[in-house]
C-alpha positions as CSV (number, residue, x, y, z in Angstrom):
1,X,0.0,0.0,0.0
2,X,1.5,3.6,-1.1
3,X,0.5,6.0,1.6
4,X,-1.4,9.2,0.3
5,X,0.3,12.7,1.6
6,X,-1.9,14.8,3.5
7,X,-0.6,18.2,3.4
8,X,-0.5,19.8,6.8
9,X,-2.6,23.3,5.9
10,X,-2.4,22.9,2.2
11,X,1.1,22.7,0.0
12,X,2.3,26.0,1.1
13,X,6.2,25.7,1.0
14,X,8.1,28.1,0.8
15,X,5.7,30.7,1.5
16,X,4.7,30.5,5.0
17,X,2.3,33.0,4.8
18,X,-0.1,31.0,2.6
19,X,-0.7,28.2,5.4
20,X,-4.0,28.1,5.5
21,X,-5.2,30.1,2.5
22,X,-7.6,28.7,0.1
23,X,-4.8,28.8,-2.8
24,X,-2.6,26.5,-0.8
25,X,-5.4,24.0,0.1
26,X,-6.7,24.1,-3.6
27,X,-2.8,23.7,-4.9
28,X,-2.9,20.5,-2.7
29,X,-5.9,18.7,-3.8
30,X,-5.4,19.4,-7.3
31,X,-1.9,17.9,-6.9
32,X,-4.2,14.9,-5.3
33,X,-3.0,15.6,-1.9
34,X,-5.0,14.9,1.4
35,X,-5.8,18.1,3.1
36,X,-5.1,18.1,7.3
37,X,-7.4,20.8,8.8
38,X,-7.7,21.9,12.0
39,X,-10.9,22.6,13.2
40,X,-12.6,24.9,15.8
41,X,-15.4,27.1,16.8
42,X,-16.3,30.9,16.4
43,X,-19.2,31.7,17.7
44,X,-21.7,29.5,16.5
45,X,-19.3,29.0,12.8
46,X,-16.7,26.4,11.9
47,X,-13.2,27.7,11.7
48,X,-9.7,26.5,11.0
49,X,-7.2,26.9,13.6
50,X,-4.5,29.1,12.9
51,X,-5.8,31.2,10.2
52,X,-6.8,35.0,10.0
53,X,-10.2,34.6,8.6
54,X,-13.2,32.2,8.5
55,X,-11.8,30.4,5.6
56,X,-14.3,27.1,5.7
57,X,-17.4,29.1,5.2
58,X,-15.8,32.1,3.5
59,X,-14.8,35.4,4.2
60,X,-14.5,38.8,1.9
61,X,-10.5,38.0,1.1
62,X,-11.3,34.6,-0.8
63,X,-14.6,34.7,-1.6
64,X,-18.2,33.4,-0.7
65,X,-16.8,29.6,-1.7
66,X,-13.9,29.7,0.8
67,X,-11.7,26.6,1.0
68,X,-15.2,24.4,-0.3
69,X,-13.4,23.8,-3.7
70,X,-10.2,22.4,-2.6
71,X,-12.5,20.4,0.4
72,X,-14.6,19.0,-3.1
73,X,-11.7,17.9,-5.1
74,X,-9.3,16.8,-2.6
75,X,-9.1,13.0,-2.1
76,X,-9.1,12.4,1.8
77,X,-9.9,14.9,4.3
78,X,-8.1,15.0,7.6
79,X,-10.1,17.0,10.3
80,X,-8.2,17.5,13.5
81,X,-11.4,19.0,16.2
82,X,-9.4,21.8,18.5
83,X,-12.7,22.8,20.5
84,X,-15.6,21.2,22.2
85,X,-18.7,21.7,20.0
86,X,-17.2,21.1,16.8
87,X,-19.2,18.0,16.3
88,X,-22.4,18.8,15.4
89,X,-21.5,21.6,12.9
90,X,-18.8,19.8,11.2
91,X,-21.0,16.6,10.9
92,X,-23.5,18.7,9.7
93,X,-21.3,20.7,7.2
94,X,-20.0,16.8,5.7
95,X,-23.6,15.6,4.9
96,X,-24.6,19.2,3.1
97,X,-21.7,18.7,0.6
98,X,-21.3,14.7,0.4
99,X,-17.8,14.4,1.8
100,X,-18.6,12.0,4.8
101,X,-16.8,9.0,2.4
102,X,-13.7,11.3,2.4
103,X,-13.3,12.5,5.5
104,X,-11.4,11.2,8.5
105,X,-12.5,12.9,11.7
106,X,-9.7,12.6,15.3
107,X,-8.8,14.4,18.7
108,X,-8.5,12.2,21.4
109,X,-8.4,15.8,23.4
110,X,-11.7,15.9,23.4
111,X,-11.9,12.0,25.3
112,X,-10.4,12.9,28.5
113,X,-11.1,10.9,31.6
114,X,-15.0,11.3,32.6
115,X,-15.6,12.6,29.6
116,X,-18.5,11.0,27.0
117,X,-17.4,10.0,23.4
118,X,-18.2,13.9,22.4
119,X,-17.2,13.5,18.5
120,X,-18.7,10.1,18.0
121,X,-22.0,11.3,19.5
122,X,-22.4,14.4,17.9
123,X,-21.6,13.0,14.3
124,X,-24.2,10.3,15.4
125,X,-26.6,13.1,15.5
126,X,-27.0,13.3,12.1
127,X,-27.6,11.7,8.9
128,X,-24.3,10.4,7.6
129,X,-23.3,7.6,5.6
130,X,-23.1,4.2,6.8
131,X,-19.2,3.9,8.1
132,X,-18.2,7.1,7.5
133,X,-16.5,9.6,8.1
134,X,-13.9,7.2,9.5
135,X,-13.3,7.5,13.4
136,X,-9.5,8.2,14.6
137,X,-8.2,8.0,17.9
138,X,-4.8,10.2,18.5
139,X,-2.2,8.2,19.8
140,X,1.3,9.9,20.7
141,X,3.9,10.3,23.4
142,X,1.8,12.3,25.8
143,X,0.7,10.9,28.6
144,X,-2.7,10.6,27.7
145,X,-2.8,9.2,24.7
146,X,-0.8,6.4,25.2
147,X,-1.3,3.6,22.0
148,X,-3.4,1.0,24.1
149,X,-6.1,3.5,24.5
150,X,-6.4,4.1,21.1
151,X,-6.1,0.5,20.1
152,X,-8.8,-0.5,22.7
153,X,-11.0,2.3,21.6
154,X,-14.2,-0.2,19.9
155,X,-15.4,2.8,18.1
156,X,-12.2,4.0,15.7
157,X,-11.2,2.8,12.6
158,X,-7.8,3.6,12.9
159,X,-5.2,5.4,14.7
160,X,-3.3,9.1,14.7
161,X,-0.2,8.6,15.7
162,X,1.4,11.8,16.4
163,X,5.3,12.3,18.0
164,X,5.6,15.3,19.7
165,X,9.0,15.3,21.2
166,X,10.4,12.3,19.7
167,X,9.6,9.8,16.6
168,X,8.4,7.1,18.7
169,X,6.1,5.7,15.2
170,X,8.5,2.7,14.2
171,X,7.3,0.5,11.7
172,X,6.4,-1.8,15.1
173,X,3.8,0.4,15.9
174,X,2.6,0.6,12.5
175,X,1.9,-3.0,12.8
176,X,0.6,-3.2,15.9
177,X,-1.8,-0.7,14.8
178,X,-2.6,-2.7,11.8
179,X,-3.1,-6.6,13.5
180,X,-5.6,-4.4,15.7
181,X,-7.3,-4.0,12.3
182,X,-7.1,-0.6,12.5
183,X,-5.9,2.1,9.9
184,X,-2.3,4.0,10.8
185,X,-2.0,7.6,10.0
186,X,1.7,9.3,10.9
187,X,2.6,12.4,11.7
188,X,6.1,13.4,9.8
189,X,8.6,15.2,12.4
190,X,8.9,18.9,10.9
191,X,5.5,19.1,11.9
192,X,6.8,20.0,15.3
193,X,9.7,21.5,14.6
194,X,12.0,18.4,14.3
195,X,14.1,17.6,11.3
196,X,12.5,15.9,8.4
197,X,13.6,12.3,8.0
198,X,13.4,10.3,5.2
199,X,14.2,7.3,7.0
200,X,11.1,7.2,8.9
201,X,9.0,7.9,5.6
202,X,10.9,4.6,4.5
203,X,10.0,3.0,7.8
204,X,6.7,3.9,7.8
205,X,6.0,3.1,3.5
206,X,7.7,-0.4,4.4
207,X,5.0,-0.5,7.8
208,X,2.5,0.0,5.5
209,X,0.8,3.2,6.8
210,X,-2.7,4.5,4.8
211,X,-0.9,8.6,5.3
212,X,1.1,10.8,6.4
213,X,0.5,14.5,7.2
214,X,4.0,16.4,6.1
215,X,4.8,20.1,5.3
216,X,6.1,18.9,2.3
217,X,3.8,16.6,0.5
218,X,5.2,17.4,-2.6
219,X,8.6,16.3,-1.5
220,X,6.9,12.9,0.2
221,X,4.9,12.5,-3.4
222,X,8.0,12.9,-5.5
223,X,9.9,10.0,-3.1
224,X,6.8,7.9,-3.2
225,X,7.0,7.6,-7.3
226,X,10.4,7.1,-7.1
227,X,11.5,10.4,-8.8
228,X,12.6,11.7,-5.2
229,X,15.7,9.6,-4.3
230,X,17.8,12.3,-5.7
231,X,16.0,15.5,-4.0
232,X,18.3,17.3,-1.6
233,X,15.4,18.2,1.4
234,X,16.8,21.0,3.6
235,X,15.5,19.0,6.6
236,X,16.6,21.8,9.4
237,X,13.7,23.9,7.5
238,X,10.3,23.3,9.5
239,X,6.6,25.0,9.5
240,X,7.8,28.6,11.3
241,X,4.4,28.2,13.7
242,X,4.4,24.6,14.6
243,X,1.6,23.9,17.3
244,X,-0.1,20.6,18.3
245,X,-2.3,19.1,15.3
């Protein structure tokens, strides 16, 4: 299985400014990347994290479409809830433009101790296809989200693993993951500030993993097809704002 790149706030590079703009998603699902989106609330309107403007419904800069035709033609859709109360707008927003099939839905912020299954229940609110969107639990080297949490989650169709300090995803826990019979999703270092390492896109290719969420998709598509063995990466170069995603 060939991993599909999900490009962490569109394809970007090497304008830092454009994370997040409706160009940059669009350039990434016309290049059929995944999109990764982070996801919160303003008011009573869906938003995504770290961006100036209310780019998911639309805003005067982009237009009344917002990010909605990148979201349309992009293959897989990576939504990463920041905020309780995303749920039930974000479930609601899927069904309105069909892209529950394409859409992979995870926070396990949001399924702290005492606290009820908030995404699963508000999606189940509403009319969506059968299976779908597919259910992720985060998994990562925080001590609340350890990997047998997200394994023993019934619900989740797969797993988010995420490495915040250090690239504890070996091709191991891929597997792991996988004889679970769940899906593995990877988070590529430079996400948080950590080099880029092509040896743990090999790792993780070789594990099998259904994605990975890079700043540099383009870079990870060109390695994938075999045209990027040669590519010098400047791996000290990393997303200027990195946050948790």
């Amino acid at each position: 299985m060939v991993p599909i790149p999900l490009a962490h706030r569109g394809w970007w590079w090497p304008e830092p400014r454009r994370q997040n703009e409706p160009p940059a998603f669009l350039a990434a699902a016309r290049a059929g990347y995944g999109l990764e989106l982070d996801i919160c609330m303003g008011g009573d309107r869906l938003w995504i994290a770290h961006a100036p403007g209310d780019v998911l419904t639309g805003r005067a800069s982009c237009g009344p479409a917002g990010i909605l035709p990148a979201l349309c033609a992009a293959p897989l859709l990576a939504w990463n809830v920041k905020a309780p109360g995303c749920g039930p707008p974000l479930a609601a927003f899927l069904a309105k433009h069909g892209l529950e099939r394409r859409s992979l839905v995870f926070d396990m912020e949001l399924l702290g101790p005492g606290e009820s299954h908030a995404i699963l229940a508000a999606l189940d609110g509403h009319e969506l296809a059968p299976g779908s969107p597919q259910l992720l639990v985060r998994a990562s080297d925080r001590p609340l989200e350890p990997l047998a949490g997200a394994l023993g989650c019934p619900w989740a169709s797969g797993v988010w693993l995420d490495a915040f300090e250090k690239d504890w995803g070996t091709r191991e826990v891929i597997e792991t993951v996988h004889r679970a019979q769940k899906a593995a999703y990877v988070v590529s270092p430079e996400l948080h500030g950590r080099p880029l390492d092509l040896g743990l896109w090999k790792e993780w290719v070789g594990a099998g993993a259904q994605g990975i969420c890079t700043d540099f998709p383009h870079l990870l598509a060109a390695w994938l097809d075999g045209r990027g063995h040669g590519v010098v990466v400047q791996t000290t170069i990393s997303a200027p704002s990195s946050s948790p995603s």
